[in-house]
C-alpha positions in Angstrom: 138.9 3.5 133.1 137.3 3.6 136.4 137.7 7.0 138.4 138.9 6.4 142.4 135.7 6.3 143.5 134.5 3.5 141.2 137.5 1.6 142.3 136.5 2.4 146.2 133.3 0.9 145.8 135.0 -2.0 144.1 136.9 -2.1 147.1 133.7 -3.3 148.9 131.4 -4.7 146.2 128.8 -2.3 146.1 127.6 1.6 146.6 125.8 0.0 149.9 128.5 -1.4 151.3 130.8 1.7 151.4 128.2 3.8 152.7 127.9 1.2 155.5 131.8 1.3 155.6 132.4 4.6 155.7 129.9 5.9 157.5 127.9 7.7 155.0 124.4 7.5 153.4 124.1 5.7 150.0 123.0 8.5 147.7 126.4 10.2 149.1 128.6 7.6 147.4 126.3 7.3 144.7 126.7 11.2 144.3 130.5 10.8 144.4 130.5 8.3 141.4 128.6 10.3 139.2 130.7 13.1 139.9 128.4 15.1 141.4 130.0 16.5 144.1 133.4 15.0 145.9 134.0 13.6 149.5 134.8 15.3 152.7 138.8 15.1 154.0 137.7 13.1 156.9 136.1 10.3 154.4 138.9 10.4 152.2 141.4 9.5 155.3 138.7 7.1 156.6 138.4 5.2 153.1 142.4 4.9 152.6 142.7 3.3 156.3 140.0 1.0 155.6 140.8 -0.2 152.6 145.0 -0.4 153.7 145.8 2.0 151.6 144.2 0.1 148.6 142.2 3.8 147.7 144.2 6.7 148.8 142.7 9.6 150.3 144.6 12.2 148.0 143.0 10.0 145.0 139.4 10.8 146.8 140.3 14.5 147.5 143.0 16.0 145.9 143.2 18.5 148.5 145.0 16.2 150.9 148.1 15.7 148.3 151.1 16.4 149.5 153.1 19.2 147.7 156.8 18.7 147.9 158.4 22.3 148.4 
């Protein structure tokens, strides 16, 4: 199974591509698919509204979710 980041880069086709997408250098995304370290809020929020809301930004950082109370 792929994790969300894996299916963000699907999103675009490549690790290259959603650098250039999102703003970010290469090895960052490549870093985030490894599981090396996670993304920033702001990249999350960028990467849902580019993608329509194909990746959502809690999936990227589970920070942002939204807890019901």
């Amino acid at each position: 199974m792929k994790n969300h980041f894996e299916k963000l880069v699907a999103h675009f086709g490549s690790q290259a591509a959603t650098a250039s997408a999102l703003n970010v250098k290469q090895g960052s995304v490549s870093g985030w698919v490894r599981g090396v370290h996670g993304c920033s809020a702001e990249v999350a929020l960028r990467a849902e509204a580019i993608t329509c809301g194909e990746v959502k930004a809690y999936e990227l950082r589970p920070s942002l979710s939204i807890n019901p109370a």
